[in-house]
N, CA, C and O atoms as a GROMACS GRO file, in nm:
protein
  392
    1UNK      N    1   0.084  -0.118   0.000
    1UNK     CA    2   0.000   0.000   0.000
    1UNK      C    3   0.089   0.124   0.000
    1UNK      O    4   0.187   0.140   0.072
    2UNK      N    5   0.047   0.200  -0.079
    2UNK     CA    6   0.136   0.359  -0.108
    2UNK      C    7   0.054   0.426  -0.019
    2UNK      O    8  -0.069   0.425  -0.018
    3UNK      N    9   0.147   0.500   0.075
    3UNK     CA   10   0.094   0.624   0.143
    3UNK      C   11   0.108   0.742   0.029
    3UNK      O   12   0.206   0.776  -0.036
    4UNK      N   13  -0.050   0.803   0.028
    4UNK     CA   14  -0.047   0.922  -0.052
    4UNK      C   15  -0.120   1.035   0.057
    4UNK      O   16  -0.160   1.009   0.170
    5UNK      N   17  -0.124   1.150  -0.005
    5UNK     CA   18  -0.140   1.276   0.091
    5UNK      C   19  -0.330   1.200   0.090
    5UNK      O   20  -0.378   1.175   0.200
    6UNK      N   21  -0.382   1.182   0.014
    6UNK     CA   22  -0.560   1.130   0.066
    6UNK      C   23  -0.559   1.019   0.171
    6UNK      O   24  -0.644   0.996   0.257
    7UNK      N   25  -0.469   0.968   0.151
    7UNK     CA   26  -0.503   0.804   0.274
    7UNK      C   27  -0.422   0.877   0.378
    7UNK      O   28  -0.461   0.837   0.488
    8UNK      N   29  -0.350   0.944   0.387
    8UNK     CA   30  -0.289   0.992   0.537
    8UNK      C   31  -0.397   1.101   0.605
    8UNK      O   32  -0.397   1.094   0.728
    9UNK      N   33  -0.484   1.193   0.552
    9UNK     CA   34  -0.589   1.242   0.543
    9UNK      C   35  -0.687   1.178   0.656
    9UNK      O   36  -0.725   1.201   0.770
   10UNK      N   37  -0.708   1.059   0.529
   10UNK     CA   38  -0.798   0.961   0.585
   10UNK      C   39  -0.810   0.889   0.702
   10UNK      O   40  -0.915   0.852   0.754
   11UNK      N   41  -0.638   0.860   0.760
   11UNK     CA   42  -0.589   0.796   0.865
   11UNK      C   43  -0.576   0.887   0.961
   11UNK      O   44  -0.592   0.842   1.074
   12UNK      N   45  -0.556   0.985   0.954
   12UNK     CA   46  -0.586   1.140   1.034
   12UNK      C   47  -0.739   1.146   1.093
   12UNK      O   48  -0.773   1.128   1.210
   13UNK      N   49  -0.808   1.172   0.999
   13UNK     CA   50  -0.999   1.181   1.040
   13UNK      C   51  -1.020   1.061   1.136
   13UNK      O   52  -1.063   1.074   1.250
   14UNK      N   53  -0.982   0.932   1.072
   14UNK     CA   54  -1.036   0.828   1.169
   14UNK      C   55  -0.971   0.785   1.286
   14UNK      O   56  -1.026   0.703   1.359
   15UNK      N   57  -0.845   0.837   1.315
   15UNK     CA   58  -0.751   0.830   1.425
   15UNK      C   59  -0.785   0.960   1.524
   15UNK      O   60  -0.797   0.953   1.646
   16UNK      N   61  -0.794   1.065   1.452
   16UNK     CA   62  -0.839   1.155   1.553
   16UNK      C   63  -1.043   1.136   1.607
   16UNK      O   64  -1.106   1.186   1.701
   17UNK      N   65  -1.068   1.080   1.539
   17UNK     CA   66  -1.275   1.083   1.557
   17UNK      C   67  -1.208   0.920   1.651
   17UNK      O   68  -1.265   0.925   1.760
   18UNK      N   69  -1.144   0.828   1.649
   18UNK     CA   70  -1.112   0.756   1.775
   18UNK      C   71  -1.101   0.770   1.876
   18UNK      O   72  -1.159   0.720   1.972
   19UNK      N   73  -0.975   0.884   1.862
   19UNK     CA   74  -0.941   0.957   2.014
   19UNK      C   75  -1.044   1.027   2.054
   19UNK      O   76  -1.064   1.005   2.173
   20UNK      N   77  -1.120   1.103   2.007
   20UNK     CA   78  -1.244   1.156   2.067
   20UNK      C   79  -1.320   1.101   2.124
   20UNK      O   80  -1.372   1.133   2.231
   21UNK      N   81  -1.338   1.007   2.057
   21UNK     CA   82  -1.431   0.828   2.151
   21UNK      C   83  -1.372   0.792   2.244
   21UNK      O   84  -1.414   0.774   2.358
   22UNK      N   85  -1.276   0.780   2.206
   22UNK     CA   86  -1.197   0.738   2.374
   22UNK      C   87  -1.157   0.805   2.468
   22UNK      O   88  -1.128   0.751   2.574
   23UNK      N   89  -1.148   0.921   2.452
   23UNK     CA   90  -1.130   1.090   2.535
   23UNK      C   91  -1.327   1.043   2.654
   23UNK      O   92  -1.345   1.040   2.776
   24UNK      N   93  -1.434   1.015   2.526
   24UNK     CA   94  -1.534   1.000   2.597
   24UNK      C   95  -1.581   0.902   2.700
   24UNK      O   96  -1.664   0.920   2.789
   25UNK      N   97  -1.507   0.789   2.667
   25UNK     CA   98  -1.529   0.656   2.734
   25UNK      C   99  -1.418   0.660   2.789
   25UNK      O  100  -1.399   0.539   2.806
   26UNK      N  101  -1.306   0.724   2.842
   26UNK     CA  102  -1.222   0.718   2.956
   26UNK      C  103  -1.261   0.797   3.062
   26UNK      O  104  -1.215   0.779   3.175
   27UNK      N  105  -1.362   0.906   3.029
   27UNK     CA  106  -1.438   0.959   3.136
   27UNK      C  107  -1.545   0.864   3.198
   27UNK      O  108  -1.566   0.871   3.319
   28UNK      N  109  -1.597   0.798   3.141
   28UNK     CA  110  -1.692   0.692   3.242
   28UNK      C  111  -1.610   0.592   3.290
   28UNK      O  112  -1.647   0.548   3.398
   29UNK      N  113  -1.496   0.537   3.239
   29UNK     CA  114  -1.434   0.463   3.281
   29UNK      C  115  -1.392   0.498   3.432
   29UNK      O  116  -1.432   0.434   3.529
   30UNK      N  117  -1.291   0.629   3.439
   30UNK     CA  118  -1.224   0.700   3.573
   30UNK      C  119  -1.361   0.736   3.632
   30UNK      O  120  -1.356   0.804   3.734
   31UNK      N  121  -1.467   0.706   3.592
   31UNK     CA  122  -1.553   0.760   3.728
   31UNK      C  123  -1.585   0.942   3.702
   31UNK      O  124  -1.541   1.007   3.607
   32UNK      N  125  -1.682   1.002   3.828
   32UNK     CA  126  -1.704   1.115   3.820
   32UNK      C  127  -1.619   1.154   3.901
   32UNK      O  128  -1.576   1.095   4.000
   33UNK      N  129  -1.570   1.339   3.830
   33UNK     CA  130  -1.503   1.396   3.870
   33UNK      C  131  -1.568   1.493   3.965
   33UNK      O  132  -1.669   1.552   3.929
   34UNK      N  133  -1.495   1.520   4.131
   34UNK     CA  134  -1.550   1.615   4.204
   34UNK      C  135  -1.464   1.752   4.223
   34UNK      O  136  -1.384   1.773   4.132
   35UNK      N  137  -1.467   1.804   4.281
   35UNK     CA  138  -1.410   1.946   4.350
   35UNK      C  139  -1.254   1.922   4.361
   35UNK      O  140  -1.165   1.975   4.294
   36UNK      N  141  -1.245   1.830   4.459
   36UNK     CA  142  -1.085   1.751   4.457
   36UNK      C  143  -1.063   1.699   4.386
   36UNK      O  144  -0.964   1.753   4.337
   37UNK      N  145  -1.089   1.604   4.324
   37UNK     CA  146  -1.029   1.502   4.251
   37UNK      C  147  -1.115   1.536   4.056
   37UNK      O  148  -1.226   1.515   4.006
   38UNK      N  149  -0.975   1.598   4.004
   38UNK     CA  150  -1.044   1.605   3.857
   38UNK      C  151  -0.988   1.542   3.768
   38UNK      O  152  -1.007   1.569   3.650
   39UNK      N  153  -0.930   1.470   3.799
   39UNK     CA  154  -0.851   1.383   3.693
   39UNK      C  155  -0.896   1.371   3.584
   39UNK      O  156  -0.849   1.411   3.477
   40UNK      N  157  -1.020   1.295   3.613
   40UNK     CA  158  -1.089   1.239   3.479
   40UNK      C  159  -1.161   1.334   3.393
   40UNK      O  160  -1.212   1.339   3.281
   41UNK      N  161  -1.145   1.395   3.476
   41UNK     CA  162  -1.210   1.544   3.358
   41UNK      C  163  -1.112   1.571   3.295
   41UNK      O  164  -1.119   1.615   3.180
   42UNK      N  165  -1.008   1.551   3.353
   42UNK     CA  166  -0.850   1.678   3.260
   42UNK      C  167  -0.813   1.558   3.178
   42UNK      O  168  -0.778   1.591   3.065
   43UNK      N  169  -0.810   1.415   3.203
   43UNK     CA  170  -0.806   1.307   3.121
   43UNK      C  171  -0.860   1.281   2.971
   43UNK      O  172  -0.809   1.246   2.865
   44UNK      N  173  -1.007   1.323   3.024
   44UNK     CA  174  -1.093   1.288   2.892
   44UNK      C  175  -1.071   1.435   2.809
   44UNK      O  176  -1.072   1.431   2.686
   45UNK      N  177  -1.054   1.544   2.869
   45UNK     CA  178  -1.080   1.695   2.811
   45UNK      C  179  -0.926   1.680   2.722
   45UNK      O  180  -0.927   1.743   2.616
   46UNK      N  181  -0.836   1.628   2.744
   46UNK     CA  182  -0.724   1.630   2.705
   46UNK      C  183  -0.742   1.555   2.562
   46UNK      O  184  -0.741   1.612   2.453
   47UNK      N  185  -0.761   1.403   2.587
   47UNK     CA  186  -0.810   1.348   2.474
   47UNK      C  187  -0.922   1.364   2.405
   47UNK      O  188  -0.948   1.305   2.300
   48UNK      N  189  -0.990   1.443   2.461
   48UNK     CA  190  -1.096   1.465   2.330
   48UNK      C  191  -1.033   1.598   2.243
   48UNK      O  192  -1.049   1.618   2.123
   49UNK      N  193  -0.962   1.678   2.333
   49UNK     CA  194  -0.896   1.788   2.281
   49UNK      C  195  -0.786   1.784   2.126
   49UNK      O  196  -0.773   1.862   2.031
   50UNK      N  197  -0.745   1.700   2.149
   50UNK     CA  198  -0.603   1.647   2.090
   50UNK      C  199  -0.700   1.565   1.972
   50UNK      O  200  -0.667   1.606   1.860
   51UNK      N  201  -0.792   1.477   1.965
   51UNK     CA  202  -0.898   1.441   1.860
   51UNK      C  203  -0.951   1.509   1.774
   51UNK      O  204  -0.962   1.474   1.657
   52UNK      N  205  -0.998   1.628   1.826
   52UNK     CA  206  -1.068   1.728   1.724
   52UNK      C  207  -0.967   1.809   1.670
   52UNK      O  208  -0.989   1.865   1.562
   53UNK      N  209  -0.808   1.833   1.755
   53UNK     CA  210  -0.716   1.887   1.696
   53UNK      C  211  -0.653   1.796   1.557
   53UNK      O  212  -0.634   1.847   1.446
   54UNK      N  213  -0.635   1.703   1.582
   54UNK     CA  214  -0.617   1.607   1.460
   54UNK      C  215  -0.715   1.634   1.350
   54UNK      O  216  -0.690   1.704   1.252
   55UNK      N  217  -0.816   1.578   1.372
   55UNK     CA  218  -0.981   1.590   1.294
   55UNK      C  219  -0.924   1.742   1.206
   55UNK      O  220  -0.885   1.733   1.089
   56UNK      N  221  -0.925   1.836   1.257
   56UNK     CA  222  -0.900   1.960   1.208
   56UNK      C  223  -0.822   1.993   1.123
   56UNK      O  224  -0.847   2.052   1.018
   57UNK      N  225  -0.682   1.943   1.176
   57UNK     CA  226  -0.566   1.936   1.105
   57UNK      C  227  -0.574   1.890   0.949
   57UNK      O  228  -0.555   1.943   0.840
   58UNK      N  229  -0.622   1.727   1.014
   58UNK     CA  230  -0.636   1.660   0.864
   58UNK      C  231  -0.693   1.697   0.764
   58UNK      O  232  -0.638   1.695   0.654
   59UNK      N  233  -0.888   1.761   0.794
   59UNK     CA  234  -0.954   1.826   0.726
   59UNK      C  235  -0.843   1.962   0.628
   59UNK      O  236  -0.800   1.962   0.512
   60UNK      N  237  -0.830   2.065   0.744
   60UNK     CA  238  -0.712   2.143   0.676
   60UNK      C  239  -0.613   2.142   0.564
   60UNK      O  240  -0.618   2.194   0.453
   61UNK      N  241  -0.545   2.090   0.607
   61UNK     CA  242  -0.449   2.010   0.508
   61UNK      C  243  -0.513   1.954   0.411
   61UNK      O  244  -0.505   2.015   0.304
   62UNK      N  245  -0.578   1.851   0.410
   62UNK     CA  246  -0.639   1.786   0.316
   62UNK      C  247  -0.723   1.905   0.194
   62UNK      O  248  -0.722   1.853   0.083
   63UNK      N  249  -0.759   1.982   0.193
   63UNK     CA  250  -0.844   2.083   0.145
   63UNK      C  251  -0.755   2.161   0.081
   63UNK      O  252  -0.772   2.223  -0.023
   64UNK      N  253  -0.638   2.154   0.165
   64UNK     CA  254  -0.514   2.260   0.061
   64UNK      C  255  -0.440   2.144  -0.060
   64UNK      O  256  -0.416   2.180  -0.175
   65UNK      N  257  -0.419   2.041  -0.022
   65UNK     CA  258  -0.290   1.960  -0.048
   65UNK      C  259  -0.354   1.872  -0.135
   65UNK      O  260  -0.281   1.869  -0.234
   66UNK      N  261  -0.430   1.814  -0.149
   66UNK     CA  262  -0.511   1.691  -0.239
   66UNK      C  263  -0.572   1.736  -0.353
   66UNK      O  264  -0.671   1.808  -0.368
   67UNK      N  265  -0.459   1.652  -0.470
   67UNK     CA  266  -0.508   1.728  -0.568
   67UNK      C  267  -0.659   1.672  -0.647
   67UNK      O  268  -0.732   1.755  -0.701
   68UNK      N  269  -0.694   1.522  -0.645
   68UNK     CA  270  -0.765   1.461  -0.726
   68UNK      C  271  -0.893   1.479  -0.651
   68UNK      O  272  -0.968   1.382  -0.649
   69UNK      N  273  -0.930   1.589  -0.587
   69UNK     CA  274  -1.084   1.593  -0.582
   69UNK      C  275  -1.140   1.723  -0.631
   69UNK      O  276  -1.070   1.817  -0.671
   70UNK      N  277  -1.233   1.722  -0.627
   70UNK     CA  278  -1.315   1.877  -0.688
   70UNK      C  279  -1.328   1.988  -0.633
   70UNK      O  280  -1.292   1.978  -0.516
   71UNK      N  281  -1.365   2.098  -0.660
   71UNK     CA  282  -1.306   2.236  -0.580
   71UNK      C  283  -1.447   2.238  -0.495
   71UNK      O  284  -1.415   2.262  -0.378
   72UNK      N  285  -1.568   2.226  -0.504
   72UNK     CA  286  -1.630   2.183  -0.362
   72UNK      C  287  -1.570   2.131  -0.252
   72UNK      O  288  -1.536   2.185  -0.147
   73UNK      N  289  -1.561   1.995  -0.299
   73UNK     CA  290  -1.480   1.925  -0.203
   73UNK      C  291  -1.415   1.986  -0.099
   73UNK      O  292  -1.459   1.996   0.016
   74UNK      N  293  -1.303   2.030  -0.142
   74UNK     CA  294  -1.200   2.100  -0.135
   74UNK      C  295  -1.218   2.217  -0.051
   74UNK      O  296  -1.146   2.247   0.045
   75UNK      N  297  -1.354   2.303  -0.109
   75UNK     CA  298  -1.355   2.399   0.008
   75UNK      C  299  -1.457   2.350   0.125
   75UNK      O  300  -1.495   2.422   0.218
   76UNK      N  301  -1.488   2.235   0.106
   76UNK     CA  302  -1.588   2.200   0.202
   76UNK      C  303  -1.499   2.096   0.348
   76UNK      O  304  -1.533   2.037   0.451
   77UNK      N  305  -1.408   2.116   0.291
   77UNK     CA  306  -1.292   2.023   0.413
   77UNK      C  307  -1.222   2.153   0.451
   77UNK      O  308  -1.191   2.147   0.570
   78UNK      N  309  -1.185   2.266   0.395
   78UNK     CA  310  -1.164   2.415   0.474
   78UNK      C  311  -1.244   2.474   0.532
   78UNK      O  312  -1.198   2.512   0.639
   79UNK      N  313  -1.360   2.507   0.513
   79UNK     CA  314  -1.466   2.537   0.589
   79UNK      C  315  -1.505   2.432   0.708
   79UNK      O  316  -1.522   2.469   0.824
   80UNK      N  317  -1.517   2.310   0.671
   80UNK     CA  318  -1.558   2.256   0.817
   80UNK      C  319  -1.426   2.230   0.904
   80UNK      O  320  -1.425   2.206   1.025
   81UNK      N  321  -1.317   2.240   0.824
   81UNK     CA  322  -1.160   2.222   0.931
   81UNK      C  323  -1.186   2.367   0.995
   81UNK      O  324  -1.206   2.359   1.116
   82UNK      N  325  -1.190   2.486   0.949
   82UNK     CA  326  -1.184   2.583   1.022
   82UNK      C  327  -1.295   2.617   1.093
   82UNK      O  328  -1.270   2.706   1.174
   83UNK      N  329  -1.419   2.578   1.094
   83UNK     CA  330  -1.511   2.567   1.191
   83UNK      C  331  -1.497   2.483   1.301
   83UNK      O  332  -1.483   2.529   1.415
   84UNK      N  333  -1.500   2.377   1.279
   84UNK     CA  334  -1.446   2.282   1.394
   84UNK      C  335  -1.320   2.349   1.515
   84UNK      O  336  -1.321   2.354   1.638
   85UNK      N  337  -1.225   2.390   1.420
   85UNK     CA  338  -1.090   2.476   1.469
   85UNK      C  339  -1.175   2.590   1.591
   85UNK      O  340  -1.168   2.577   1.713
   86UNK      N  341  -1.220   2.653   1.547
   86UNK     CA  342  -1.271   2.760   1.628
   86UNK      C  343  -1.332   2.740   1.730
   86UNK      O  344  -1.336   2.800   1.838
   87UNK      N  345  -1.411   2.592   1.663
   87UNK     CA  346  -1.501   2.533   1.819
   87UNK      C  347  -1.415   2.496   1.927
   87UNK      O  348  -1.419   2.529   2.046
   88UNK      N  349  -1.337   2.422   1.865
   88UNK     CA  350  -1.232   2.362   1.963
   88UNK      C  351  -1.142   2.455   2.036
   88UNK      O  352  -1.091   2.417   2.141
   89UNK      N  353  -1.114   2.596   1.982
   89UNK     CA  354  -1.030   2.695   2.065
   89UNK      C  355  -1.157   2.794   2.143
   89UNK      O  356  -1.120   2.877   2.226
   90UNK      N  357  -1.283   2.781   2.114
   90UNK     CA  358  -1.361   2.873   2.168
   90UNK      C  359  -1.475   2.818   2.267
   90UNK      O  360  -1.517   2.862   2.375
   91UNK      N  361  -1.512   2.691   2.180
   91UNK     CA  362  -1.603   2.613   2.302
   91UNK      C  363  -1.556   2.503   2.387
   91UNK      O  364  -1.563   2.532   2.507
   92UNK      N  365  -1.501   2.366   2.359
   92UNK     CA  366  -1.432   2.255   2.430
   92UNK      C  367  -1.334   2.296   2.465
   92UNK      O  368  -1.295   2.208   2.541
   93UNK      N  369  -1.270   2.361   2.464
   93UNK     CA  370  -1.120   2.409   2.567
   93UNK      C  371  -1.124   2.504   2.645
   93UNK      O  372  -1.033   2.580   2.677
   94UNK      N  373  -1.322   2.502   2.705
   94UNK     CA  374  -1.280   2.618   2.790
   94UNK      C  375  -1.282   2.550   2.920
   94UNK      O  376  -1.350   2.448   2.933
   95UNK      N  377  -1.193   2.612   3.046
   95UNK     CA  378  -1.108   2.568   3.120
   95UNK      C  379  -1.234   2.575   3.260
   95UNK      O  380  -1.192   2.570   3.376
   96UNK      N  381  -1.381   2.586   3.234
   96UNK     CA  382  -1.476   2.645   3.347
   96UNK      C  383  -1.477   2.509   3.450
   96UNK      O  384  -1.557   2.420   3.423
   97UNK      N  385  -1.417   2.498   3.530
   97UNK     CA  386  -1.465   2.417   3.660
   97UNK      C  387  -1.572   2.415   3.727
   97UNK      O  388  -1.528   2.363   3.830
   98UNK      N  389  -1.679   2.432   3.747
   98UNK     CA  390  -1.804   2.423   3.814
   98UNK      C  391  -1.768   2.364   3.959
   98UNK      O  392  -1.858   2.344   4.042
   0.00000   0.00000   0.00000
């Protein structure tokens, strides 16, 4: 199998939409987080963090760099990479402890 810039793309989206799953199910795993003890919050927030940062990335890239798809395409993996991007620096990474 040839690694080309679409299958690394590809291995990007589904490696990072993993880690997001598992960012989610390591929070039920560790249990609920209280006042003292937040582990599992900074656990799962970490890995889900680092998931959608991938997810993003790949989208990104992929939208600039890949030549054999169509210019929809193309801007439709920049637009949702940089939407996602924003979510992830403006909504899921915010740091509110309750």
């Amino acid at each position: 199998m040839q690694w080309n810039k679409r299958t690394t793309m590809i291995v990007g989206l589904a490696g990072g939409i993993m880690l997001f799953f598992i960012g989610m199910a390591a929070y039920i795993i560790l249990g609920p987080s209280t006042d003292a003890y937040l582990l599992p919050k900074q656990i799962s927030s970490i890995m889900k963090l680092t998931g959608m940062g991938i997810v993003c990335i790949s989208m990104i890239v992929g939208g600039f760099f890949i030549e054999k798809i169509e210019k929809d395409t193309k801007l439709l993996l920049l637009l949702f990479g940089v939407i996602l991007l924003l979510l992830n620096i403006f909504l899921f990474s915010s740091s509110h402890y309750y």
